[in-house]
N, C-alpha and C positions, 0 to 999 in steps of 0.2 A: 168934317172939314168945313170950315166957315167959306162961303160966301161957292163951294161949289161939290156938286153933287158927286160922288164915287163914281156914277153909271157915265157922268158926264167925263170924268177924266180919265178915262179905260181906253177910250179911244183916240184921245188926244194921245196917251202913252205910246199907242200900239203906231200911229203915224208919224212919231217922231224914234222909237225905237220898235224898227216891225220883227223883230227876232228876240223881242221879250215878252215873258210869259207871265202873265199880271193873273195873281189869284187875289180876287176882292174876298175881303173878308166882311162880313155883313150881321146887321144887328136886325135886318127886317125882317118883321112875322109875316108881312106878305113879301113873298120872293118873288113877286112877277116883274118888277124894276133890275132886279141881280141875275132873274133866268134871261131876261131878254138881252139884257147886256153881254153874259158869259156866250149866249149864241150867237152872238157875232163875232163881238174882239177878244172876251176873256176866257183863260185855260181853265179854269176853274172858280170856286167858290168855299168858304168855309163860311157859319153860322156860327154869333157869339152865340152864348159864350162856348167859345171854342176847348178843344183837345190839343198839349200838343203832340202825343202821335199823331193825329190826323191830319193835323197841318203842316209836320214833317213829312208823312208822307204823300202828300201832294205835292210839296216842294220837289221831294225826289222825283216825283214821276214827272214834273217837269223838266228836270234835268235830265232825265233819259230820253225826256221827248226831243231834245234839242237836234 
């Protein structure tokens, strides 16, 4: 995303819609910008290059989460 950070608009998402469930999807080798994020505002995380079972099934389990 040009001009702003993923970690940066996770939160901005989560105070404008607080009943949505944002899984970043992420390309970093260091995960410590995506883990510190997911513990605050976000449900999850997927690493590219990603699966998509896997990120099906997050998706789902966020909908069960609801």
């Amino acid at each position: 995303m040009p001009d702003m950070h993923g970690t940066k608009l996770v939160p901005i998402l989560i105070e404008k819609f607080p009943d949505c469930k944002v899984i970043m999807v992420t390309a970093y080798n260091d995960m410590e910008p995506a883990v510190s994020t997911i513990n605050e505002v976000a449900f999850d995380y997927v690493r590219k290059p990603y699966s998509k079972p896997e990120l099906f099934s997050k998706i789902n389990r966020a909908f069960k989460d609801v």
